[in-house]
N, C-alpha and C positions, 0 to 999 in steps of 0.2 A: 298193256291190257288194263281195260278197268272191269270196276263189282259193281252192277246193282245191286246195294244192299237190304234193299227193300222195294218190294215191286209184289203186285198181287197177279200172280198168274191165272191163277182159278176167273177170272174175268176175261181171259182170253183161250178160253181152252178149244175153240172152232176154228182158230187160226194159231195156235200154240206154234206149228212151225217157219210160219211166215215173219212172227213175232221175233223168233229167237235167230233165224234168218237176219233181219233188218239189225239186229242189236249185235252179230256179230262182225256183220259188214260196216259197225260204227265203230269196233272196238272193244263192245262188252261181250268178257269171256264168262263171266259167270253170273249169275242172278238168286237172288234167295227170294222164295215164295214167302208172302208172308201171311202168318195164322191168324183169324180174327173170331173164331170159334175151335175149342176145345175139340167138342163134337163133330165138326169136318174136318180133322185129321186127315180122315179115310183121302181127303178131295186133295189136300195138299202131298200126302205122300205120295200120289199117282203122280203126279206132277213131276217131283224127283224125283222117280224112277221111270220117269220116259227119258228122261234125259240126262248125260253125265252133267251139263252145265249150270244144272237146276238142282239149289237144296230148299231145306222148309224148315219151317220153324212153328214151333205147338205154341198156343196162349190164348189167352179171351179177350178181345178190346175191350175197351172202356163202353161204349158206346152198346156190345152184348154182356154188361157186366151181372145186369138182373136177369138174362138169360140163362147164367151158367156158374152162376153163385155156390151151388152145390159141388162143382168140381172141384177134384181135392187134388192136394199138392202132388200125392202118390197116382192120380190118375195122370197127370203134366209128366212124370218123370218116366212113365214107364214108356208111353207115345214116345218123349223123346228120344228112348237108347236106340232108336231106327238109325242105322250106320248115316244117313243123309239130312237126317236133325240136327240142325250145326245151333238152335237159338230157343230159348222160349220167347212167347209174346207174340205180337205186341198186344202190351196192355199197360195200362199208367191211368191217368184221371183226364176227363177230357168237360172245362167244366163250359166251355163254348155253348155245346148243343145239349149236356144235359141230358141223355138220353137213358143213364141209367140214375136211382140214386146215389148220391154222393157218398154215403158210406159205405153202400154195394161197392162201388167202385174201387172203397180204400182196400177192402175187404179182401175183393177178387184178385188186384193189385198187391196186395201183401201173398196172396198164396203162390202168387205167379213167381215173385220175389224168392219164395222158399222155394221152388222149383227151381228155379236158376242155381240158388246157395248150392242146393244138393246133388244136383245134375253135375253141378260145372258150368254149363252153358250159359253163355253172356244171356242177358234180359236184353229185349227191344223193347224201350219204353216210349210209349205215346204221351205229349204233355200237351195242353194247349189250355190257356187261360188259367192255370192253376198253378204257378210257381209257387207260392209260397207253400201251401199243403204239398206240392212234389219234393221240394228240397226237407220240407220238415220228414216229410217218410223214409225218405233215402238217406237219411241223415241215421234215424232213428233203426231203419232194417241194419244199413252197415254196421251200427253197434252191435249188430245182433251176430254178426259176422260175415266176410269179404262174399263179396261176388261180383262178378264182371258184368257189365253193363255198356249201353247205347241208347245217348236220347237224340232218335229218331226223327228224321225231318224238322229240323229242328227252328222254331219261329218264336220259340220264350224271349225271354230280356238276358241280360248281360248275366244278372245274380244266378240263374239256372244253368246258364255256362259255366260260371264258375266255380258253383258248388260242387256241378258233376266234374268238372276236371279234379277239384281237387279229391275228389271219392273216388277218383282213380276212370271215371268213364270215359265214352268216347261220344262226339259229335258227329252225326251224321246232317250234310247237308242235300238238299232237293231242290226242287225248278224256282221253287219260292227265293231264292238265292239270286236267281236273273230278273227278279222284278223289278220292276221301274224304282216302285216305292220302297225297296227295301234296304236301304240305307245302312239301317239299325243291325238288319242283321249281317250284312256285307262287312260291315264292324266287326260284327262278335265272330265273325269266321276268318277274320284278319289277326283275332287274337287267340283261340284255339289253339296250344300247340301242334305241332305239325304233324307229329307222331301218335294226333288222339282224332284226327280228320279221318271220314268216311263220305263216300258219294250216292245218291240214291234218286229214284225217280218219287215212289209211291205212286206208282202204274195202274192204275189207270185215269187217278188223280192230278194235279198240281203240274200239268205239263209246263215245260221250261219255256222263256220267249223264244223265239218270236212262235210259238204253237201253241201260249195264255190262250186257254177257255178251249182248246180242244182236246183230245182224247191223247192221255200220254202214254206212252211204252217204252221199254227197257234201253231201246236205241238212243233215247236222249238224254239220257245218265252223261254222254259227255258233251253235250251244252253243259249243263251246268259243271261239271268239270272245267269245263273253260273259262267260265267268269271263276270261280275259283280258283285259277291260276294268276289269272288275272288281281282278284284280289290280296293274294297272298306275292302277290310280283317275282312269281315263277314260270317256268313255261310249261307247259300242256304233258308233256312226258316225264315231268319228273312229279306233278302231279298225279299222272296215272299208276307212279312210281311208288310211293307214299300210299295215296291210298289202297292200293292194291295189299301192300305189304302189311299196312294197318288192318285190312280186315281180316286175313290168314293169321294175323297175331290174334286179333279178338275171337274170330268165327273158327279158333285153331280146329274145330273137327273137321273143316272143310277140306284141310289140308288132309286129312287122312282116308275122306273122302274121293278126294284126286287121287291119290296114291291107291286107293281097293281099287278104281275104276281103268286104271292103268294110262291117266291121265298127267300123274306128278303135278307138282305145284308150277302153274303158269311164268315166265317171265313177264314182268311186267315192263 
């Protein structure tokens, strides 16, 4: 079995069952909705609670970070204790498009951070074009005291790999992994320990080849699974093997999730 670890379902809620239909019939047993407003909580807990196979996770993108500046870290934690909130986030700095200000962003991004500490629950962090202000904050929160983390579809350089491995995080990779041009990061996911590896689509985004530039969903979490075995020169099941196990260790309430739902924790 594999995890989408990140997938927005709220973008397919008119065909939710066909969706989860096709992604079973590929292999993926479970999917995590992911939050990109505070304030639609409401949209994402519906989601997993239609379904055993589906959890959510609460946090403010980068991208709505001047949207939702005033959410406090106590409104993040209390959304979270919902039995099927396995994550905060995602939120991180995203200085590509720019969409919120840049200290909004540190800002909302640090409260997200305290949510995670306090909850427990790993952080999904969003990074893109902003390594160095990402490592210098994650450097600077972990001082402040441990929390579990994941950076998220991950397209940074080599230095944000390995600063999050060594703060203890985990790497999730996406379709961007099967590009032609991505070289660089076929690299960095050939070096990742094995035991810090996660698979993800970011659905309805970043669909993997040969389906570049169309509409992606949860069923093709294992294309990129593939070239990821590929680049790691393992095969496909011990792959799904790994990762699987990595995100039940990270996303641990999912696991307890399965177990209220009278599902148990999947073989992978």
């Amino acid at each position: 079995m594999l995890v989408d670890s990140h997938c927005h379902l709220d973008y397919f809620t008119n065909e939710l069952a066909q969706i989860i239909a096709r992604a079973e019939q590929s292999g993926i047993g479970r999917m995590v909705s992911i939050s990109t407003h505070v304030r639609k909580a409401a949209t994402y807990r519906a989601l997993a609670e239609s379904d055993p196979r589906i959890f959510f996770t609460v946090g403010t993108h980068p991208h709505h970070a001047g949207e939702e500046a005033d959410v406090t870290t106590a409104e993040i934690v209390a959304l979270a204790e919902h039995p099927r909130c396995v994550g905060i986030g995602e939120a991180g700095l995203d200085y590509f498009y720019d969409r919120s200000p840049r200290d909004v962003q540190a800002k909302v991004f640090r409260t997200n951070i305290a949510a995670a500490r306090q909850s427990g629950l790993p952080l999904v962090i969003h990074a893109r074009d902003a390594d160095a202000d990402m490592i210098a904050i994650l450097e600077d929160e972990m001082g402040k005291g441990a929390f579990k983390a994941l950076l998220h579809c991950f397209s940074s350089g080599a230095a944000l790999a390995e600063a999050g491995v060594a703060l203890g995080l985990y790497v999730s990779f996406s379709g961007i992994l099967t590009f032609r041009r991505s070289e660089e990061i076929r690299r960095i996911a050939a070096e990742v320990p094995l035991d810090r590896l996660l698979v993800e689509t970011d659905a309805p985004y970043l669909a993997p080849e040969p389906y570049r530039g169309k509409r992606n969903e949860p069923a093709y979490t294992a294309l990129t699974a593939k070239v990821l075995a590929d680049v790691r020169a393992v095969d496909e099941e011990e792959i799904a093997r790994v990762t699987t196990a990595n995100f039940y260790r990270l996303f641990a309430k999912a696991a307890e999730a399965d177990r209220a739902a009278g599902m148990g924790r999947p073989a992978a």
